[in-house]
C-alpha positions, -999 to +999 in steps of 0.1 A: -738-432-373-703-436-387-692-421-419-681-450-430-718-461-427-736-431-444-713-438-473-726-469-478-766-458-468-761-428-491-744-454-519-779-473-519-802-447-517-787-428-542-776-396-536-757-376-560-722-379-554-711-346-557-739-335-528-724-365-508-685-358-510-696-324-505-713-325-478-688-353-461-660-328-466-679-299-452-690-320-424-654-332-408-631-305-424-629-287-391-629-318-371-601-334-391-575-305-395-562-312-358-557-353-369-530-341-392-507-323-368-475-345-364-453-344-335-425-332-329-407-366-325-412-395-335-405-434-324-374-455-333-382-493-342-350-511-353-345-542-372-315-567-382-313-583-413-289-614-421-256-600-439-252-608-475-220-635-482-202-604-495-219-570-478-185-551-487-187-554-520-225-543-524-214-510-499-181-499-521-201-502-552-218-472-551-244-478-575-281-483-573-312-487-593-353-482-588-370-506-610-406-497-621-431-523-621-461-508-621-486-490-603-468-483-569-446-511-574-410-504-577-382-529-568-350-502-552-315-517-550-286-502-529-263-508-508-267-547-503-303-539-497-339-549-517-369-532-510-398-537-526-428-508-523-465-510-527-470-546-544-495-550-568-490-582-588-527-586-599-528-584-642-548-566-666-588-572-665-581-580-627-603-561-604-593-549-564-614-541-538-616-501-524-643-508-502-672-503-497-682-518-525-664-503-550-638-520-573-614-509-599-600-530-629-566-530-640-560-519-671-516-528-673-495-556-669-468-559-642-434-560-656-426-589-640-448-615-625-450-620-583-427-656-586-403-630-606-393-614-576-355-611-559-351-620-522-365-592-511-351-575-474-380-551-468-413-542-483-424-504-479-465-501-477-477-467-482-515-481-470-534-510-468-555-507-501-562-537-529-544-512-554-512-516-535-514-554-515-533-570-535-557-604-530-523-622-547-499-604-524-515-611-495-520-645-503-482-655-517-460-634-500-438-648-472-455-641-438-418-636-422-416-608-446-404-574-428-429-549-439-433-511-430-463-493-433-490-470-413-500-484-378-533-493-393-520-510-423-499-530-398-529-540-375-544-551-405-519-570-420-509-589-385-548-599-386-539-621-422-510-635-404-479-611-411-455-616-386-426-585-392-445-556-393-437-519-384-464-496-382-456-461-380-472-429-371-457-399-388-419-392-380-416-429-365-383-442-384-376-483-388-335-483-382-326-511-407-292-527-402-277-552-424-244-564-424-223-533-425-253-514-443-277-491-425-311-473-440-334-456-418-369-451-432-389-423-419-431-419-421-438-388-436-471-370-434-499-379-466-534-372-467-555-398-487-579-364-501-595-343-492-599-341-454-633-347-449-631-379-479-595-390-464-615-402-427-630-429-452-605-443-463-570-462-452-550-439-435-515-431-455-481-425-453-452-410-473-417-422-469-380-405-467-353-435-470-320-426-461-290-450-469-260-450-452-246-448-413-252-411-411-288-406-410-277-365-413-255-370-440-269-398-459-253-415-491-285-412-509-322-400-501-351-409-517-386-397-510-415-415-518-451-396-518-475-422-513-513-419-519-514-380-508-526-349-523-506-314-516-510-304-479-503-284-454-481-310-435-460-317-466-443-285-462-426-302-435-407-328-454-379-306-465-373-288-434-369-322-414-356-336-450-334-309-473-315-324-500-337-350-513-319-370-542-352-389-556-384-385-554-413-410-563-447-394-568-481-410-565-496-397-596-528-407-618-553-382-603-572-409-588-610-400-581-637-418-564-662-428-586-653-399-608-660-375-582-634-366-556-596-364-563-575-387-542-539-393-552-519-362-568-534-354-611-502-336-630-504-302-613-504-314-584-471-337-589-453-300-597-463-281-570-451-315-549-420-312-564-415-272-558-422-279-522-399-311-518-368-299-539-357-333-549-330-331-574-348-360-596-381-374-597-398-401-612-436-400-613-452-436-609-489-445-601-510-430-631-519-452-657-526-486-645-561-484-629-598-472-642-600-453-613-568-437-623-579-401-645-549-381-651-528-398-672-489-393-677-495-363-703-509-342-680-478-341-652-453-342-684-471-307-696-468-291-663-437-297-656-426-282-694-449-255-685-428-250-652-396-256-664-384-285-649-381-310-677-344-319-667-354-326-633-381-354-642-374-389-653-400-408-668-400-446-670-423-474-687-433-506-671-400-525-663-375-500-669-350-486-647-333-455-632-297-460-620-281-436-595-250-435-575-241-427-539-242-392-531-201-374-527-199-355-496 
């Protein structure tokens, strides 16, 4: 029997959840810990966007900005290029699907509303999950759109009719060239739980985005977690990845049906950020779901408790965080 299938059997006869996620973790631990090994090199997809009327101008002017939205969803500008990450449209009282059977109600507004939205060049999926494309994403969003996400995340979105997508195991990079611009994104390891939860659940992937012609002296890099606790893996990241300018951290301390921790709480974001060095982060993903337990207060108090209020920056719903190309 699958586990996916014992979840479910277990979900009707009623087992205490603790025994179950328990015993699921104590189950595939050892089976698991091999999944998560990464190789050594990855694959290089490529894609070629249509230049802007004026690319020069967007490249000389040195400036960009991550706007929050929400949840997962930020909208990053730079260097003639918008990407939008993790969409989640859906309104508060809405409710996604987490499988099986389970559902979680939003309990925020998006910043802006889906017909809001730039032209957008690229969206970045961490995972397939309702909380991050949801039902009103997948239904309104162009199916030409270029999205990159895990190889399962792009079998799945091919099967509702996507037709640009990039699936990526980790350290697979997506060369994206646009005009005279260039970003490479990079699939960083990320753990969706605990192991022996994680196997039930989409698979995940963190992201490094590099801007710029020189993918080993980039004019800006930006990190973003996606749905992943601490690991073993993640130590990787800054030995493949030093000098990380921005980080975005998948916060909220999400738990399955109150039981098992799945997306970083507030401790968790700080040891994240000791291991990844960025010199600024902004946490996102913690207050917008029911399913979401550790709110904003908690990562705010450890990183005061760690010192490391002046490299945090901490924005509400629509507001954003401007930064300008790195100087070599």
């Amino acid at each position: 029997m699958s586990f996916a299938r014992l979840f479910q059997r277990c979900i009707r006869v009623c087992v205490p959840l603790p025994i179950l996620f328990a015993a699921l973790c104590a189950t595939v631990s050892v089976a698991h810990a091999d999944a998560t090994a990464t190789p050594a090199q990855g694959e290089t997809f490529t894609l070629q966007l249509a230049a802007d009327a004026a690319p020069a101008q967007a490249l000389e002017a040195g400036t960009g900005t991550v706007q929050f939205i929400g949840t997962a969803t930020v909208i990053i500008r730079f260097q003639g290029f918008t990407i939008l990450t993790d969409p989640n449209f859906l309104h508060k009282g809405d409710h996604v699907h987490l499988g099986y059977g389970l559902t979680s109600e939003r309990k925020t507004n998006p910043a802006i509303k889906f017909e809001e939205l730039p032209p957008i060049d690229l969206v970045v999926l961490s995972h397939f999950h309702g909380d991050h494309f949801d039902q009103l994403v997948q239904k309104r969003l162009k199916r030409s759109t270029p999205i990159v996400t895990t190889k399962e995340g792009g079998e799945r979105l091919k099967r509702h009719g996507f037709t640009r997508t990039f699936g990526l195991s980790s350290w697979d990079r997506l060369e994206v060239s646009k005009g005279d611009a260039r970003l490479r994104v990079t699939a960083t390891p990320g753990r969706h739980g605990p192991a022996g939860v994680a196997v039930l659940l989409p698979k995940v992937m963190g992201s490094v985005l590099d801007f710029g012609a020189d993918p080993a002296a980039p004019d800006y890099r930006m990190y973003i977690s996606g749905d992943t606790l601490v690991y073993d893996d993640i130590r990787a990241i800054p030995q493949r990845f030093p000098n990380i300018d921005l980080a975005l951290l998948h916060l909220g301390g999400t738990r399955i049906l109150g039981v098992v921790k799945v997306t970083m709480d507030g401790k968790d974001g700080v040891r994240m950020m000791q291991v990844v060095r960025p010199k600024k982060t902004v946490p996102i993903h913690y207050n917008d779901y029911d399913v979401f337990k550790s709110p904003l207060e908690d990562f705010a108090r450890e990183v005061k408790a760690a010192g490391l209020e002046k490299d945090v920056v901490y924005l509400a719903h629509g507001e954003t965080y401007s930064f300008s190309r790195v100087q070599p």
